[in-house]
KEKE-3310 file (N, C-alpha, C; in steps of 0.2 Angstrom, whole numbers, plus 5000, padded with zeros to 4 digits):
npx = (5004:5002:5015:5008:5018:5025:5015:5016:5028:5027:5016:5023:5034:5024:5019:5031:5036:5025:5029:5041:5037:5027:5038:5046:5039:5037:5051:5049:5050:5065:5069:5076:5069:5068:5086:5082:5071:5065:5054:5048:5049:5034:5040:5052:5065:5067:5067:5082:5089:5086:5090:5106:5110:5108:5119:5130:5142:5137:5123:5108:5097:5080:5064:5061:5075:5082:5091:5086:5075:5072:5073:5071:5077:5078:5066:5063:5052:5038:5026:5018:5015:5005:4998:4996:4994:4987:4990:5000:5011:5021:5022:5030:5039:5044:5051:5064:5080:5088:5094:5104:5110:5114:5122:5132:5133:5141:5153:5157:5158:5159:5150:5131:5118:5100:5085:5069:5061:5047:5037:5026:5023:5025:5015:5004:4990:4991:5003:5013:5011:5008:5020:5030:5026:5028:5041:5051:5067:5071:5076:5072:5070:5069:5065:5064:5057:5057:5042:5034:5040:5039:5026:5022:5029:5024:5009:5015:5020:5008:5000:5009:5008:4995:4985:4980:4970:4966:4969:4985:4979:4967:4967:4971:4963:4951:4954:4951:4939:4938:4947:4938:4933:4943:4956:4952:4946:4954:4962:4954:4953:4942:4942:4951:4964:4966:4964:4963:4968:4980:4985:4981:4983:4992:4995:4993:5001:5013:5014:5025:5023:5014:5012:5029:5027:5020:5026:5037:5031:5027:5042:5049:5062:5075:5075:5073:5078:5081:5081:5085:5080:5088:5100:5105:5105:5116:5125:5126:5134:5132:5120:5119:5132:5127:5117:5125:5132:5124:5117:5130:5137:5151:5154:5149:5159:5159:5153:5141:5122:5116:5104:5090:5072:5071:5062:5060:5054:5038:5037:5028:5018:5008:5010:5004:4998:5009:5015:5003:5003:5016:5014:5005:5013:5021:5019:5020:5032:5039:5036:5042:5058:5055:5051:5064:5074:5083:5084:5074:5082:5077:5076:5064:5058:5067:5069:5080:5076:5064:5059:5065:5071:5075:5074:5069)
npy = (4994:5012:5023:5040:5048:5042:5044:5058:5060:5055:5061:5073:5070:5066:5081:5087:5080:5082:5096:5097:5089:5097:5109:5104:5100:5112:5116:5107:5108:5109:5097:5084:5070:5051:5041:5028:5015:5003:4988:4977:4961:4959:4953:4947:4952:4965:4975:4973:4974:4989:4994:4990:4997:5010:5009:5014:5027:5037:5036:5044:5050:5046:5058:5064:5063:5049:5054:5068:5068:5061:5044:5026:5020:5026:5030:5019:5017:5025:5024:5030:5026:5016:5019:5030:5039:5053:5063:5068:5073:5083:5082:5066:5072:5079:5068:5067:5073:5087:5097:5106:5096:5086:5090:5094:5082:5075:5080:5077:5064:5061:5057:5055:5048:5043:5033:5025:5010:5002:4988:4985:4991:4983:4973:4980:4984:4996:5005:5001:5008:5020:5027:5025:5033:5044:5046:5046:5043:5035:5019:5003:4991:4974:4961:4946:4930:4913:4906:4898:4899:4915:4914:4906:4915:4927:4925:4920:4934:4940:4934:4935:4947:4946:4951:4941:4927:4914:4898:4892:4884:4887:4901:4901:4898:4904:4918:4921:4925:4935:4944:4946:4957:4966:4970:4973:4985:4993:4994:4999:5013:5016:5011:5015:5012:4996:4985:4968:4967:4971:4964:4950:4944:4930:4919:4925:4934:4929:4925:4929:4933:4940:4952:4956:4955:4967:4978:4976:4982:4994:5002:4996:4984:4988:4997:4988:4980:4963:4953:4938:4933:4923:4924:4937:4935:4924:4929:4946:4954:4952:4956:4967:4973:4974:4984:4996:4999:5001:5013:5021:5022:5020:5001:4993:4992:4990:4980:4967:4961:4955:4947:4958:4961:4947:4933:4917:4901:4895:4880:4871:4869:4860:4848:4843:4856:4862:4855:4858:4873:4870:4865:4873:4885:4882:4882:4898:4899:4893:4903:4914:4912:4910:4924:4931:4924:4916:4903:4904:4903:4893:4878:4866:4868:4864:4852:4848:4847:4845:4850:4861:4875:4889:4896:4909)
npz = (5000:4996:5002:5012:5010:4998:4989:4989:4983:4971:4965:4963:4954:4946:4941:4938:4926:4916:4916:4911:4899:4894:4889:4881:4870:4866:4860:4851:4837:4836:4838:4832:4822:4828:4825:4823:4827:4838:4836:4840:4845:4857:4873:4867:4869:4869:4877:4883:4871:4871:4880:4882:4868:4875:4882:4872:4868:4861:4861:4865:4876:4879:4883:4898:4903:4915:4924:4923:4928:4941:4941:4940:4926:4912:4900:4891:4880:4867:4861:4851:4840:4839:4854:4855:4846:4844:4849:4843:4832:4837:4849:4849:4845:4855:4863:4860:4858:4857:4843:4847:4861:4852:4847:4858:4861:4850:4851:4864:4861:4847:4839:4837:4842:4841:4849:4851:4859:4855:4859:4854:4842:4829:4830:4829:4818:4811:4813:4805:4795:4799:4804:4795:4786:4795:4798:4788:4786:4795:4803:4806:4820:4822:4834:4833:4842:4845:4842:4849:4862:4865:4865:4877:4887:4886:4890:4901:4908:4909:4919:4929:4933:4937:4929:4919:4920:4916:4912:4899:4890:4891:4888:4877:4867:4872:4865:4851:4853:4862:4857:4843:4832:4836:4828:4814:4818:4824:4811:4803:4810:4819:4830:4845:4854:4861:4874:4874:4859:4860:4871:4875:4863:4864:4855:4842:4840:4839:4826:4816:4803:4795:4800:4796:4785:4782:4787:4778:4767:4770:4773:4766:4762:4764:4775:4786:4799:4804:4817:4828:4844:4851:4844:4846:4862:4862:4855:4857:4852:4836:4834:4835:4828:4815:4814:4823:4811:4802:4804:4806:4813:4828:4830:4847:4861:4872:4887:4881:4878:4890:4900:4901:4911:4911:4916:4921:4912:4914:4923:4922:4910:4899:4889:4878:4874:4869:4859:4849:4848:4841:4831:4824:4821:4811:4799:4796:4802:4791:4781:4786:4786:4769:4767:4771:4768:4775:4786:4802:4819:4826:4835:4834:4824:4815:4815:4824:4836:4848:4859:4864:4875:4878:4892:4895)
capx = (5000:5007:5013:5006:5026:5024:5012:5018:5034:5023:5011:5027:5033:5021:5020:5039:5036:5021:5030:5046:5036:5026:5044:5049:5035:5036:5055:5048:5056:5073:5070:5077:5068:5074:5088:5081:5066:5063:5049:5048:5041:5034:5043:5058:5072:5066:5072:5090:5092:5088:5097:5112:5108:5112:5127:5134:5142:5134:5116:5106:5091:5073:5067:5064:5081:5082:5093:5084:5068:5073:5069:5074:5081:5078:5061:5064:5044:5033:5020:5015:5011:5002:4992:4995:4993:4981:4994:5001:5020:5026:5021:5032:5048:5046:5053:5070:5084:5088:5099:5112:5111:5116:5129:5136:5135:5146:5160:5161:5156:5162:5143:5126:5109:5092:5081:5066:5058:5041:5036:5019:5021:5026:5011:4998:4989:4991:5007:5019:5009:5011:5028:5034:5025:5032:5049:5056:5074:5073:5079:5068:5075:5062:5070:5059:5058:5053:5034:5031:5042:5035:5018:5023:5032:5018:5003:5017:5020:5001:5000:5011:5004:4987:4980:4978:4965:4965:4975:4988:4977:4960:4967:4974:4956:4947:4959:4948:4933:4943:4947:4935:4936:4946:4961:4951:4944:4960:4967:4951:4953:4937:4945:4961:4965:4962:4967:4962:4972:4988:4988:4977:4986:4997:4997:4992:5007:5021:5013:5024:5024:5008:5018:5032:5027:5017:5033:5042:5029:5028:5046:5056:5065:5079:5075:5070:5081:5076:5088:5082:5082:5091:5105:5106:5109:5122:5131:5124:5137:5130:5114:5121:5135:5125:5114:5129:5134:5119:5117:5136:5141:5157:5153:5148:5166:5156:5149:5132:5120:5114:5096:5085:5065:5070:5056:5062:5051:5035:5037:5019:5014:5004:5014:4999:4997:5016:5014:4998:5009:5022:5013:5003:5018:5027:5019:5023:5042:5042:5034:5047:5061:5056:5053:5069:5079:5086:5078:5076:5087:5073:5078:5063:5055:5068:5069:5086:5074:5058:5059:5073:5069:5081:5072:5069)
capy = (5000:5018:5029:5048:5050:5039:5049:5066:5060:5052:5068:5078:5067:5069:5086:5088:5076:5087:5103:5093:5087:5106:5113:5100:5102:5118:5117:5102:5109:5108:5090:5077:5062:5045:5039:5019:5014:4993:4990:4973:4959:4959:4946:4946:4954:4971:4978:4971:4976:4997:4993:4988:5004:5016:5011:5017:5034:5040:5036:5051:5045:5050:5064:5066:5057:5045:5058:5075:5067:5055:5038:5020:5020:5029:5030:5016:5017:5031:5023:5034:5024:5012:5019:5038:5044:5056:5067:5070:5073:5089:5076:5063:5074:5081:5066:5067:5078:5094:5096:5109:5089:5082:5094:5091:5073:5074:5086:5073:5057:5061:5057:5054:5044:5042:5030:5021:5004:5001:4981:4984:4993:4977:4968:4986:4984:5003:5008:5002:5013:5029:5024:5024:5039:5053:5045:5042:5043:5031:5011:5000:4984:4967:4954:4939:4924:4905:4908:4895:4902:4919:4915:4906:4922:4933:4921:4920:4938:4942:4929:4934:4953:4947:4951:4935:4923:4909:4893:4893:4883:4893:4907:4904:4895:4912:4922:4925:4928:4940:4951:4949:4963:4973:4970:4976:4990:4997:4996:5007:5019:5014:5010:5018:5006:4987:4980:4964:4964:4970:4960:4945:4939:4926:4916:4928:4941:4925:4924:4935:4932:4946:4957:4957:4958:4974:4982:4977:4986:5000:5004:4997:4980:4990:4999:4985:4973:4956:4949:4933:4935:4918:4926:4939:4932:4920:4934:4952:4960:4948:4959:4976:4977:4978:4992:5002:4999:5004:5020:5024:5025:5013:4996:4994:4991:4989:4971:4969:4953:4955:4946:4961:4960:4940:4928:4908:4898:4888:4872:4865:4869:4856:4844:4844:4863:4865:4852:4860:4878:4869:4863:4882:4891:4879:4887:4904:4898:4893:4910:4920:4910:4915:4932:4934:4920:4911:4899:4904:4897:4889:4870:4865:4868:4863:4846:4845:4848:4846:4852:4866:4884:4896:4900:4916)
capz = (5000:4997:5010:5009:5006:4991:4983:4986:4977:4963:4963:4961:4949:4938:4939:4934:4921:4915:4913:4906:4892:4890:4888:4874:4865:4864:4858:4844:4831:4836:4839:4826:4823:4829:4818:4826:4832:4838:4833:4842:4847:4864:4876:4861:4870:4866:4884:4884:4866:4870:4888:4878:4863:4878:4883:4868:4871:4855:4862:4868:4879:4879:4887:4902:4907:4922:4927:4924:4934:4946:4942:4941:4923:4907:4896:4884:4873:4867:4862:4849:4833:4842:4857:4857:4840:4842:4852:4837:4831:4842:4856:4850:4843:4860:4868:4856:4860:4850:4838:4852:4863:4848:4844:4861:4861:4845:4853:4866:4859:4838:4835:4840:4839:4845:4847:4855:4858:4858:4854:4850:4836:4824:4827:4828:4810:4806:4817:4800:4788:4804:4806:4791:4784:4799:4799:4780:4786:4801:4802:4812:4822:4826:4836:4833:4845:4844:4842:4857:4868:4866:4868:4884:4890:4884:4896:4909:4910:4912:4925:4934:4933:4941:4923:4915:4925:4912:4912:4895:4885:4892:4887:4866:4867:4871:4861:4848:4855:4867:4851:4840:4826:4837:4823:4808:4821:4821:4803:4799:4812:4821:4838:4844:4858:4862:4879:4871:4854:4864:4878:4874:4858:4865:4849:4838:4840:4837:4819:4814:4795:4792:4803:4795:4775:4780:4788:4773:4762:4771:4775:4762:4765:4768:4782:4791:4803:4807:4821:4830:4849:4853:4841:4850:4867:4862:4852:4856:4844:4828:4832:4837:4824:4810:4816:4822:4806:4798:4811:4804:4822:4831:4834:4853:4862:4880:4888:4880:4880:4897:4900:4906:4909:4910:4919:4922:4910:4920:4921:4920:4902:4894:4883:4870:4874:4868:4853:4845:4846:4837:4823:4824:4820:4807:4794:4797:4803:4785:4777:4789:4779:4763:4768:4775:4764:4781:4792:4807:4822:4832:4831:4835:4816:4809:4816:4825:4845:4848:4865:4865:4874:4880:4898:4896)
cpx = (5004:5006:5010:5015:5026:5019:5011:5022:5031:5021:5017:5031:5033:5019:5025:5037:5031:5025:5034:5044:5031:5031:5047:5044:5034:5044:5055:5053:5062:5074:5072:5071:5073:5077:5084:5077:5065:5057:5045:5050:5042:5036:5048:5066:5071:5069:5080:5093:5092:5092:5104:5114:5113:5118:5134:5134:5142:5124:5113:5098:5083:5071:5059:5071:5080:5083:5089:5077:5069:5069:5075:5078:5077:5072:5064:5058:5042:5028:5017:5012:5007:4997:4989:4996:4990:4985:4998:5008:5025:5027:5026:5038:5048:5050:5060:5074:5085:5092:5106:5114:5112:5124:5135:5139:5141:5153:5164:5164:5160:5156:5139:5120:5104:5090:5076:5064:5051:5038:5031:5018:5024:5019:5003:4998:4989:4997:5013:5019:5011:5019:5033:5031:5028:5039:5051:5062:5077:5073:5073:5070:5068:5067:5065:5062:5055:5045:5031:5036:5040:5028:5019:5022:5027:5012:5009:5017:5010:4998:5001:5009:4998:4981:4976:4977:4967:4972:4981:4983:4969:4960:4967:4965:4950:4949:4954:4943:4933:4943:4943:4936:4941:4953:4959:4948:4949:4964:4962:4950:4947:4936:4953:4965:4963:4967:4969:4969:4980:4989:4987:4980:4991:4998:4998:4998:5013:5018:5015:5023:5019:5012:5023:5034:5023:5023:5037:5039:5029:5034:5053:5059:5074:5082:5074:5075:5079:5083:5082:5084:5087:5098:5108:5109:5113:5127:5128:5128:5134:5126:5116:5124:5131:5119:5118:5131:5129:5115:5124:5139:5146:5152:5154:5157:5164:5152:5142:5130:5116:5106:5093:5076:5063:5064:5059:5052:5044:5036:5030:5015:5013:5007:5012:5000:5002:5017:5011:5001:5011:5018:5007:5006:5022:5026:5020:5029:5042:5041:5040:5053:5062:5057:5060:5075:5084:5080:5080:5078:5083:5074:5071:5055:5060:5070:5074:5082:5066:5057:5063:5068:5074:5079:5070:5060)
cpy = (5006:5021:5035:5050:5047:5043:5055:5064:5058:5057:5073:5078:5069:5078:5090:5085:5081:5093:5100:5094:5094:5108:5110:5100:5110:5121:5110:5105:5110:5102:5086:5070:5057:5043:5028:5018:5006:4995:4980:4966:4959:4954:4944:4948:4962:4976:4979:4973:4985:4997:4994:4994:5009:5016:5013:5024:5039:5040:5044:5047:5049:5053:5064:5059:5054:5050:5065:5075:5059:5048:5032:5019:5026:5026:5024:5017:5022:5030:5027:5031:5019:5016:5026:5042:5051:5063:5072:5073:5078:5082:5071:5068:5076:5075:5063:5072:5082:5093:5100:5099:5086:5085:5094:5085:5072:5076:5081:5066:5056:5057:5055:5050:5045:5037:5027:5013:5003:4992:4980:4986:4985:4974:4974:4985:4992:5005:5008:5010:5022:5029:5027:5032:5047:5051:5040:5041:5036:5020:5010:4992:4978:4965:4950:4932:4918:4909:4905:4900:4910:4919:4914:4911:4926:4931:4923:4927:4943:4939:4931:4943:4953:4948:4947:4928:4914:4904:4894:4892:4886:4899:4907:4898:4900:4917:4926:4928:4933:4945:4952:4953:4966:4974:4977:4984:4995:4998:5001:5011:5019:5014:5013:5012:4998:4982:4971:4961:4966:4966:4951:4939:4936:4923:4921:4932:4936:4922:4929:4937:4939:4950:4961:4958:4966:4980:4985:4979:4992:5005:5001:4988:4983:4993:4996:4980:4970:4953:4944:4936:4930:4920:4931:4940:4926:4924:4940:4956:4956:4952:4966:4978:4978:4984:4997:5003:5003:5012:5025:5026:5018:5008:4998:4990:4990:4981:4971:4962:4951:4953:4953:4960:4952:4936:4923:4907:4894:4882:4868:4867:4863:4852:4843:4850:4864:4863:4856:4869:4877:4870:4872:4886:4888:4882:4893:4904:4899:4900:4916:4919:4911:4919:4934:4931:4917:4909:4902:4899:4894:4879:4866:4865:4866:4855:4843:4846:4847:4850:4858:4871:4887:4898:4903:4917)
cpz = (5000:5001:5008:5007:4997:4985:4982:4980:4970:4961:4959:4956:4944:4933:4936:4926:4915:4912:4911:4898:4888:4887:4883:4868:4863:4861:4853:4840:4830:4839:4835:4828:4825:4824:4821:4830:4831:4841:4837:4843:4854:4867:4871:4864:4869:4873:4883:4877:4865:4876:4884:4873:4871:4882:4879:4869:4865:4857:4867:4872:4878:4885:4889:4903:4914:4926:4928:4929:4937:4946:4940:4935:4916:4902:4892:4878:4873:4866:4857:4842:4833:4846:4857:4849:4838:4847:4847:4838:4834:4849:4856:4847:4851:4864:4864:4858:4855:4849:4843:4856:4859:4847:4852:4864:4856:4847:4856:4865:4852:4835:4838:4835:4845:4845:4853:4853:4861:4854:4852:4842:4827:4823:4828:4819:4810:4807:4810:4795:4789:4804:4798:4785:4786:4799:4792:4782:4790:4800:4806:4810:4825:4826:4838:4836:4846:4846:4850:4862:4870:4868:4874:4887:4891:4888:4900:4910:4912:4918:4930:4936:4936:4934:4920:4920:4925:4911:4903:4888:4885:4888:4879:4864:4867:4867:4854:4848:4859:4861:4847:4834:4829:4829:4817:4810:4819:4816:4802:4803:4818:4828:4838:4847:4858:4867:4874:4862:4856:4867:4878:4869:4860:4859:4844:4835:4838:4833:4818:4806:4792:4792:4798:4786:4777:4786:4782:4766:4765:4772:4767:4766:4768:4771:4788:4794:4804:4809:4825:4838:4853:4850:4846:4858:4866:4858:4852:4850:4835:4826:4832:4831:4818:4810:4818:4815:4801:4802:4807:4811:4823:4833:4843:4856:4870:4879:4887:4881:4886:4895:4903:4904:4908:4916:4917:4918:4913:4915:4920:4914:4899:4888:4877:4869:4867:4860:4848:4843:4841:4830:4819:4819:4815:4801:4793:4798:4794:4780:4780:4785:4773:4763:4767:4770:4770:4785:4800:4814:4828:4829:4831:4830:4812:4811:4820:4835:4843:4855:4869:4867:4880:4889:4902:4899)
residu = (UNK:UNK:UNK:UNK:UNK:UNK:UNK:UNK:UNK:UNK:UNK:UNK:UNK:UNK:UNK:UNK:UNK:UNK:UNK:UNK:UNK:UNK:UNK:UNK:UNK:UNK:UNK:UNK:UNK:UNK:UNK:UNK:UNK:UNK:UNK:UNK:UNK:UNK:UNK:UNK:UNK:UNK:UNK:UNK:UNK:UNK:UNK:UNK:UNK:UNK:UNK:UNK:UNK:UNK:UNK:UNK:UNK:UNK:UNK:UNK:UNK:UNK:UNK:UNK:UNK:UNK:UNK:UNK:UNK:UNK:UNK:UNK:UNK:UNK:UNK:UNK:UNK:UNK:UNK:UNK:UNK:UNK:UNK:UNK:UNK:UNK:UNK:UNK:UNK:UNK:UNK:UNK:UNK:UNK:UNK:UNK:UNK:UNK:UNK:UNK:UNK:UNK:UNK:UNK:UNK:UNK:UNK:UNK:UNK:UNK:UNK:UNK:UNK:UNK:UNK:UNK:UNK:UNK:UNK:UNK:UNK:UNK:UNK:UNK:UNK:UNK:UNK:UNK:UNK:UNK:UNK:UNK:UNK:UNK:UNK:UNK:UNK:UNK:UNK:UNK:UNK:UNK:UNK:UNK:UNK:UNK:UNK:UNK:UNK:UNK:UNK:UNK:UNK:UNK:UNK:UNK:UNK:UNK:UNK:UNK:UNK:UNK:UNK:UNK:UNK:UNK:UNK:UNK:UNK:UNK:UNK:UNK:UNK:UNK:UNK:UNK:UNK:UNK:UNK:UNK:UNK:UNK:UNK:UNK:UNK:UNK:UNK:UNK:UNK:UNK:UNK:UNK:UNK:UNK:UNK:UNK:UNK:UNK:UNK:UNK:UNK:UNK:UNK:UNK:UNK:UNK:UNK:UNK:UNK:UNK:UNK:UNK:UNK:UNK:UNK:UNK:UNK:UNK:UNK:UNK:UNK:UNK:UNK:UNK:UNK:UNK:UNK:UNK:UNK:UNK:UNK:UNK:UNK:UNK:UNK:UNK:UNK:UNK:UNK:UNK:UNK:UNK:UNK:UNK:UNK:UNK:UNK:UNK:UNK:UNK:UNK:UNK:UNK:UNK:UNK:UNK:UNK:UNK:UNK:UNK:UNK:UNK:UNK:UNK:UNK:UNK:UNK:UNK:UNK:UNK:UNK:UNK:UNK:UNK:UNK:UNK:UNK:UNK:UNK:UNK:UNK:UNK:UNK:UNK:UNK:UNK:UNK:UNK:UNK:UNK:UNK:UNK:UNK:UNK:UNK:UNK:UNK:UNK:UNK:UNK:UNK:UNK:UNK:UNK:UNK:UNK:UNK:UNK:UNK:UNK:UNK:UNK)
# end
C-alpha cells in the first residue's frame, strides 16, 4: 500500500514530468527524429536490446532522462504509433533531443543517435503505415523469438501481473473471442485502443509472417532489421553490429547481452498445449524463411529439437 510520502513523490513526479514534456513540445522543432526505432516483438528481448543501445556513448536518451527526473532507469517506449497517435507529432519529437544535445554529444562522443523501443508497434495493424509515413529517414529493428516460447512468456507475463486469469490453454482457446474485430477496428481507424488485441494475443502476436510483410511494404526491406532474439543472446554484437553499422556510428566496444526483463520459463505447460503451438507456427516459421531468405534458428521447426527453449 502507498505511503502519503509515496504519493507526494509520485504527485510531484508527475507534475515535473508534466511541465518537462510542455517545455519539449514547445521546443519540437529543434527536435530530430529517431535515427532507430525497435519495433519489436513483445517478450523478444526488446528491453535488453535498447538497455544495451544506451550504453553506447553516441546514444542520447529519451526525454525526460532518468537523470533530469529522478527515476529508476531511462524511458525506453513512446508509444506513439500504436496507442498515442492522436497526440500527434510535436508530442512525440518532444521526447527526442535537440539538435544543440546532439551537437554536444558529437563534441564529446564524435557522433550521436536516438532511438526508441516500443514492441507493439510490429504487430499494431496501422502503426507500420504511421511509422513509416512521419519518419522516411529512420531504420527499424524486430527481434523475433521461437513463436512458442514467446507466447509462453507473453501468458506467463500476464499471469504473473494478476492480469491473465486463464490457464495457458484457456486462454489461446478464448483468444479469439477475446478480440474479436478489434484488429480490423484498428486498421480502419474505428478503435484507437484494444486491451484485448495488445495483451490477449498470445498466439496471435508469434505469427509474425503478416507482421512482418506489412513492415516490409511499408518501409522498404531496407530499412527494416530482422535479428532473432536467441542470436542475440548467444552473440549480442552479431545483432548490434549491423545496426551500428547501419546507424554509421562505432561498433559497441562495451559488455552487451545481458538478460534484462528476464522471467524463468514455468514448468507446468501442457505437453499437447506445447505440441499444438508447434505445429501452429510451422507454417509461418516457414513463410518467415522465405521472407527473409534464412531459416530461422529455432531448432525446434527445423527438426534437430523438439523440446529446445532458451528459459527466458
Amino acid at each position: 500500500m502507498a505511503t502519503w510520502t509515496d504519493q507526494v513523490t509520485s504527485g510531484v513526479r508527475a507534475t515535473a514530468r508534466s511541465l518537462i514534456r510542455a517545455g519539449a513540445m514547445a521546443t519540437a522543432d529543434l527536435r530530430p527524429l529517431p535515427d532507430l526505432v525497435v519495433i519489436g516483438v513483445k517478450r523478444g528481448g526488446t528491453t535488453s536490446l535498447f538497455r544495451d543501445l544506451e550504453l553506447h556513448p553516441a546514444m542520447l536518451p529519451l526525454v525526460p532522462s532518468a537523470r533530469r527526473l529522478p527515476l529508476r532507469e531511462n524511458q525506453k517506449g513512446v508509444h506513439y504509433f500504436d496507442s498515442h497517435s492522436d497526440r500527434g507529432m510535436r508530442w512525440y519529437r518532444s521526447h527526442f533531443a535537440t539538435r544543440p544535445a546532439h551537437a554536444v554529444r558529437r563534441r564529446s562522443a564524435g557522433e550521436s543517435f536516438t532511438a526508441e523501443a516500443s514492441p507493439y508497434y510490429f504487430f499494431h495493424p496501422r502503426a507500420a503505415h504511421r511509422a513509416t509515413e512521419e519518419l522516411p529517414r529512420t531504420h527499424f529493428v524486430v527481434l523475433l523469438r521461437d513463436p512458442v516460447e514467446r507466447t509462453i512468456s507473453h501468458w506467463s507475463e500476464q499471469t504473473r501481473n494478476g492480469v491473465e486469469t486463464l490457464s495457458l490453454a484457456d486462454a489461446l482457446a478464448a483468444e479469439a473471442d477475446r478480440v474479436g474485430d478489434d484488429a480490423e477496428r484498428l486498421r480502419s481507424g474505428s478503435l484507437s485502443t484494444s486491451h484485448a488485441h495488445e495483451q490477449q494475443t498470445f498466439a496471435a502476436q508469434s505469427e509474425y509472417a503478416d507482421s512482418l510483410e506489412r513492415w516490409f511494404d511499408a518501409a522498404g526491406r531496407d530499412r527494416v532489421i530482422v535479428a532473432f532474439s536467441e542470436d542475440y543472446y548467444r552473440d549480442a554484437h552479431s545483432v548490434l553490429d549491423p545496426i551500428t553499422e547501419r546507424l554509421g556510428v562505432a561498433r559497441f566496444a562495451a559488455d552487451v547481452g545481458a538478460h534484462r526483463n528476464a522471467a524463468p520459463r514455468p514448468s507446468a505447460i501442457d505437453a499437447d498445449v506445447e505440441a499444438q503451438l508447434i505445429e501452429r507456427f510451422r507454417p509461418d516459421v516457414e513463410r518467415i524463411a522465405s521472407l527473409i531468405g534464412r531459416t530461422p534458428p529455432w531448432p525446434r521447426f527445423v527438426g534437430a529439437s523438439d523440446d529446445g527453449h532458451d528459459g527466458r
